[in-house]
C-alpha positions as CSV (number, residue, x, y, z in Angstrom):
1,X,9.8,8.7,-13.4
2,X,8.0,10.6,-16.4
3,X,7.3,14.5,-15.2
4,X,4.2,16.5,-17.3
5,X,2.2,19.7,-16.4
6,X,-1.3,19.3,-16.8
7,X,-1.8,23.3,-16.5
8,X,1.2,25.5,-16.8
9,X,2.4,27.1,-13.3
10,X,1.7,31.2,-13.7
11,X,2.6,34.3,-11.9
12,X,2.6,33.2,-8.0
13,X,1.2,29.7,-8.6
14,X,3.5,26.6,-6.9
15,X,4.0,23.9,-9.7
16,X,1.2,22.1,-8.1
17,X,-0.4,21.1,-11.0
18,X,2.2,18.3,-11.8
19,X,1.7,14.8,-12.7
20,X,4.3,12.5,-12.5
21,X,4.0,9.1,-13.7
22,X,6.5,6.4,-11.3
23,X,8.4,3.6,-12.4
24,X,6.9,1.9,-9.2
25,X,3.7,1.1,-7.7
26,X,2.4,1.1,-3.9
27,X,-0.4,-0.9,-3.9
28,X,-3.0,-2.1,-1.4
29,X,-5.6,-5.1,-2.1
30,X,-8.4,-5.8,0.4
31,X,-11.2,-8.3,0.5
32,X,-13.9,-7.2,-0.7
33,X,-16.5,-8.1,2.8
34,X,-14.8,-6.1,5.3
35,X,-17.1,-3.2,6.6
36,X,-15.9,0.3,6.1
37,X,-13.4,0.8,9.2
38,X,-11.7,-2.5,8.9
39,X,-10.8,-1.2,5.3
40,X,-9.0,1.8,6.7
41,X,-7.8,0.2,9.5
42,X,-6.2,-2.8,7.5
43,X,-4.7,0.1,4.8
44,X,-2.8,2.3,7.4
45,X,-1.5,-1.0,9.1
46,X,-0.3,-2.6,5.8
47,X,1.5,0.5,4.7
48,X,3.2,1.2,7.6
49,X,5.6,-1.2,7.2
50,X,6.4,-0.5,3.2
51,X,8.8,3.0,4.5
52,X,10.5,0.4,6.6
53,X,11.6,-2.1,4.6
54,X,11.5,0.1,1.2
55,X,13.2,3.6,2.4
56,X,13.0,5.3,-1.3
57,X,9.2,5.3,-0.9
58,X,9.1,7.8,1.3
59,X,10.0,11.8,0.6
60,X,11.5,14.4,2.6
61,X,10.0,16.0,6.1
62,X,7.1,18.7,5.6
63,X,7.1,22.3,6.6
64,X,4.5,24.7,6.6
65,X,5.2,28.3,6.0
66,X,5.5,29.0,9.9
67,X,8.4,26.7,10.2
68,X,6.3,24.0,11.8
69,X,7.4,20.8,10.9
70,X,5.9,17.6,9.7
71,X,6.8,13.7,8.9
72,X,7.7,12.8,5.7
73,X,5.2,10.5,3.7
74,X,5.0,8.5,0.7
75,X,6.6,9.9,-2.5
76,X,4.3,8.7,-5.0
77,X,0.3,7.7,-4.3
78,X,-0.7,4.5,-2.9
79,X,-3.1,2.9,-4.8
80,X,-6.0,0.6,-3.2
81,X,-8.1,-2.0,-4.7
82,X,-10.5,-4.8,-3.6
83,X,-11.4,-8.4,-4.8
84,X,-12.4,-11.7,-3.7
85,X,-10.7,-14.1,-0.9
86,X,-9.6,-16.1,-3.9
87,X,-8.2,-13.0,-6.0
88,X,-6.4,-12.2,-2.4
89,X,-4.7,-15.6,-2.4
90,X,-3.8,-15.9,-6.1
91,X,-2.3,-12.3,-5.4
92,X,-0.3,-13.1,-2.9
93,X,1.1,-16.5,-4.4
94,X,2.2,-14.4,-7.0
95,X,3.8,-11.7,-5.0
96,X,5.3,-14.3,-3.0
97,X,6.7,-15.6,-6.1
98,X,8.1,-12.8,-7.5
99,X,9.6,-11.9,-4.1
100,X,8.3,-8.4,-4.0
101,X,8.1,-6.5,-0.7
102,X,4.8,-7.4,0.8
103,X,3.0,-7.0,3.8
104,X,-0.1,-9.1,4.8
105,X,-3.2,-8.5,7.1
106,X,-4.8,-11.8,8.4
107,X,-8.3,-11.7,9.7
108,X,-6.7,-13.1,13.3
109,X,-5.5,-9.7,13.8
110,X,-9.1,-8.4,14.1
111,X,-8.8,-10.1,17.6
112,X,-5.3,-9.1,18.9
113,X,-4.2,-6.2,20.5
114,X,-0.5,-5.0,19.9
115,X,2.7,-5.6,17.5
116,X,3.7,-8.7,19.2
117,X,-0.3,-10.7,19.2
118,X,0.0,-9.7,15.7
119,X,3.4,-11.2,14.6
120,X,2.5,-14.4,16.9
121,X,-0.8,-15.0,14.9
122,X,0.6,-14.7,12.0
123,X,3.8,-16.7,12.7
124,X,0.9,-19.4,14.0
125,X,-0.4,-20.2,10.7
126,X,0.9,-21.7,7.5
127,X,1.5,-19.2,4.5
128,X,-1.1,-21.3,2.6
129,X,-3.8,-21.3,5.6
130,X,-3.5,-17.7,6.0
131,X,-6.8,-16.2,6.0
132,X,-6.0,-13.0,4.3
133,X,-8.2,-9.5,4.2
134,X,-5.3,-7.5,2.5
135,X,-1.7,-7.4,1.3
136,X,-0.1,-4.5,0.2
137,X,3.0,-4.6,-1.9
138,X,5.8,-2.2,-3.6
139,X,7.6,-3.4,-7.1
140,X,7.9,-1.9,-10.6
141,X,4.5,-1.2,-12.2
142,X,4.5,-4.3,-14.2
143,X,5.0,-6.8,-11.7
144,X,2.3,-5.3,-9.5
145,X,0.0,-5.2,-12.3
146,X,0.5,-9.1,-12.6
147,X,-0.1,-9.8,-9.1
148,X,-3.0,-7.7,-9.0
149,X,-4.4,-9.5,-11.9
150,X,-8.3,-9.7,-11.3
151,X,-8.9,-6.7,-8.8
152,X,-10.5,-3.7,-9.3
153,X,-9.8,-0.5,-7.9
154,X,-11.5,0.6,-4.4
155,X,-14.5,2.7,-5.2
């Protein structure tokens, strides 16, 4: 992890102003059809399960300055991009093959209702018939930069 100032803190300023560059990347790729609320929708749900399975990606529990507290979140920025059902697929063959953590949204899950619909449609379908709308993944910047090899960032 590579720490710069883009503006110098001054008198009674909080460091705020730092950019820090990870060694990792969180990363979220959705097909490019979906309307606007499935894209949100699809992003919080793949996420959720990257603090689970991947506990150094999230930080420490906030606090405002009345003591009230908050959940922790991600450490470093999750970044989201788009592409075609075919850039989807070749993405996920290739996070499959280099076993990064991954999570995967099927367009069945548009239809269900809870955790358990989910995992069963899902679990009903082949890894290669999977009709995918987003996968989101964790790994060092280069091998998430392979897999996402023909997406473009979210606009």
């Amino acid at each position: 992890m590579q720490t710069t100032y883009k503006t110098p803190p001054g008198p009674g300023r909080q460091s705020r102003c730092m950019s820090t560059r990870f060694d990792t990347k969180i990363a979220v790729l959705l097909r490019e059809d979906l309307e606007p609320w499935q894209r949100l929708n699809v992003t919080a749900f793949l996420v959720s399960g990257l603090g689970t399975q991947v506990p150094e990606v999230v930080g420490e529990p906030y606090e405002d300055a009345d003591g009230v507290p908050y959940l922790p979140m991600f450490r470093q920025p999750v970044l989201v991009f788009q592409g075609t059902k075919e850039v989807l697929g070749a993405a996920h063959a290739r996070a499959l093959s280099r076993a990064l953590p991954r999570a995967v949204f099927t367009s069945d899950l548009f239809a269900t209702g809870h955790d358990e619909a989910n995992r069963a449609a899902v679990r009903a379908v082949g890894t290669a018939g999977l009709d995918l709308v987003g996968l989101s993944l964790h790994g060092p910047r280069n091998a998430v930069d392979k897999v996402l090899k023909g997406a473009r960032m979210h606009p």
